[in-house]
Each structure stands twice: as structure tokens, then as C-alpha cells.
C-alpha positions in Angstrom: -16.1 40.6 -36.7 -14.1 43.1 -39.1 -10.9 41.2 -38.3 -12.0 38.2 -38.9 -13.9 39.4 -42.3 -10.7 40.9 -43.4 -8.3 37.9 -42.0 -10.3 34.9 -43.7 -10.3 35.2 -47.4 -12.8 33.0 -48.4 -15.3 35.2 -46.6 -14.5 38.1 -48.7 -12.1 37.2 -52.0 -15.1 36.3 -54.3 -17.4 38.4 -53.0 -19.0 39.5 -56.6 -18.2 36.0 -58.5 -20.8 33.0 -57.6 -17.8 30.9 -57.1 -17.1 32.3 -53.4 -21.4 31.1 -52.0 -22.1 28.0 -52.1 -25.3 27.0 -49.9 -25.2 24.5 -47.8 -28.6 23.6 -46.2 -31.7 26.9 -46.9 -34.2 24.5 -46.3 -34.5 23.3 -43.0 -37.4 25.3 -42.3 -38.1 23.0 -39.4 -35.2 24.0 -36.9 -34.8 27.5 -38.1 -31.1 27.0 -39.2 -29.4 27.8 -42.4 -26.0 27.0 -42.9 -23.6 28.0 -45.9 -19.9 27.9 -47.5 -17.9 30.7 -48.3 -15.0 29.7 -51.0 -11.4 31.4 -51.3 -9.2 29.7 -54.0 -7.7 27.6 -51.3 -9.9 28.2 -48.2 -13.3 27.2 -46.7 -15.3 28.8 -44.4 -19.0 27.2 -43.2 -21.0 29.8 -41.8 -24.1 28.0 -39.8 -26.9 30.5 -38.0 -29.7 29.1 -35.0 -32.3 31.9 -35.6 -34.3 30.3 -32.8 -34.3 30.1 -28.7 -33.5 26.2 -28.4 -30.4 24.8 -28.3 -29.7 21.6 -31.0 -27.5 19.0 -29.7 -26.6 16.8 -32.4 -27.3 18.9 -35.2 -25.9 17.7 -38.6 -24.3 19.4 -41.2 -22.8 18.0 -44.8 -19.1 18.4 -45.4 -16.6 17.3 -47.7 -14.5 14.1 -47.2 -11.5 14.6 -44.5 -13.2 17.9 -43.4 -11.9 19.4 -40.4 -13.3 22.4 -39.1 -11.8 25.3 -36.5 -13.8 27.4 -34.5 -13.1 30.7 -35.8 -16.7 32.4 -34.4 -18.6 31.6 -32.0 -21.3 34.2 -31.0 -22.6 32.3 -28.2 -18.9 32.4 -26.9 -18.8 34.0 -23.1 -16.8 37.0 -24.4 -19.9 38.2 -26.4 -22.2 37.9 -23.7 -23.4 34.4 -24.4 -23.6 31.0 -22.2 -20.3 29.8 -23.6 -21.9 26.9 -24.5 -19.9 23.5 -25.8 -20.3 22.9 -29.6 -18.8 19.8 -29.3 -18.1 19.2 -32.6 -17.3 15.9 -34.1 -16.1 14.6 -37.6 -18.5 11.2 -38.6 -16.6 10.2 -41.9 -18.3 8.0 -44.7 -21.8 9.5 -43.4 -23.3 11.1 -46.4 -25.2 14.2 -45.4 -26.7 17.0 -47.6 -25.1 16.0 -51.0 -21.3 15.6 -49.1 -19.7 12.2 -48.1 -19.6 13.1 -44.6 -21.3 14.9 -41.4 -20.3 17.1 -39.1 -22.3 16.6 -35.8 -22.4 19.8 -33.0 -24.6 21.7 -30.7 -26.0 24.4 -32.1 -26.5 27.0 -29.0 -29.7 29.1 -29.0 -29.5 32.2 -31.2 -26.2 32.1 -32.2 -23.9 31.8 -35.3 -20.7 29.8 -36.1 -18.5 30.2 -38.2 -15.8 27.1 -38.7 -12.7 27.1 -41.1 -13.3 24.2 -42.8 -9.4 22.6 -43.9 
């Protein structure tokens, strides 16, 4: 976790200027799951947290237009102890989601957080 912390600027550059946080989604209240941007001058990183047991296939999240988005953290990921399961992420341009122009769509695992570089 330290290396990636130190590795990713956007996770760490701005840490004391409001331009580095953005939130994403706070609210949804209903799945347990927040999910938020960290901003570097020229990088992206979207942070998104399952604080509950279930698993959320199809769970979307609002990024910008001709997002692409790298695993760089996966807690869930076998090497951590978890059930390695498959996020499978997909890109659904010209879906408007959140306030952004298009949707991310990926399981969630159970209790976990991800953390995607977001080019």
C-alpha cells in the first residue's frame, strides 16, 4: 500500500489543496459503497470501497469521456487473502452516470476496495 501511495501521484500530490478530492458517489447509502477521485496535475486515480458482505455485479460508476481505468488495487485480489474475484470491468461510453458522460460497469467483490488509474 506504501508503494503504491508513494508511486501514484494523484493519491498524494495535493493532499492539503481541495483540488486533489473530488467525490464521486457519498450517497449510495443503499449498497454501502462510496467511491472517490484523487487528482494529480496530470493523473487520476478512482478509489471505490464495498463496506458490505455482498458482492455487486454490475455496479456503476460515473467517469469521464474516453476513461480507461487499470487495476492498480485490488484488496480482494488472492495475494491478500481474498477470493480473487473478477472485476470485470467494462467501459459503456455515451452513458451518463453520476454527473460524467460515461459509466464504468464492474463487480464489486464483498468487503473490498479498488483502486483504478483512471487514463
Amino acid at each position: 500500500m506504501n508503494h503504491l501511495y508513494r508511486s501514484e501521484k494523484s493519491l498524494h500530490i495535493h493532499d492539503f489543496d481541495s483540488k486533489g478530492f473530488s467525490w464521486n458517489d457519498c450517497n449510495d447509502r443503499q449498497h454501502s459503497v462510496i467511491s472517490f477521485y484523487r487528482h494529480s496535475d496530470h493523473e487520476t486515480t478512482l478509489t471505490v470501497i464495498n463496506f458490505t458482505p455482498i458482492t455487486r455485479s454490475g455496479y456503476a460508476i460515473g467517469v469521464p469521456a474516453g476513461a480507461r481505468a487499470e487495476v492498480l488495487l485490488d484488496t480482494d485480489a488472492a495475494v491478500f487473502g481474498g477470493s480473487d474475484t473478477d472485476l470485470a470491468i467494462t467501459l459503456q461510453p455515451d452513458t451518463p452516470y453520476q454527473g460524467h458522460p460515461s459509466q464504468l460497469r464492474m463487480t464489486l467483490p464483498a468487503l473490498s476496495a479498488i483502486v483504478l488509474k483512471i487514463r
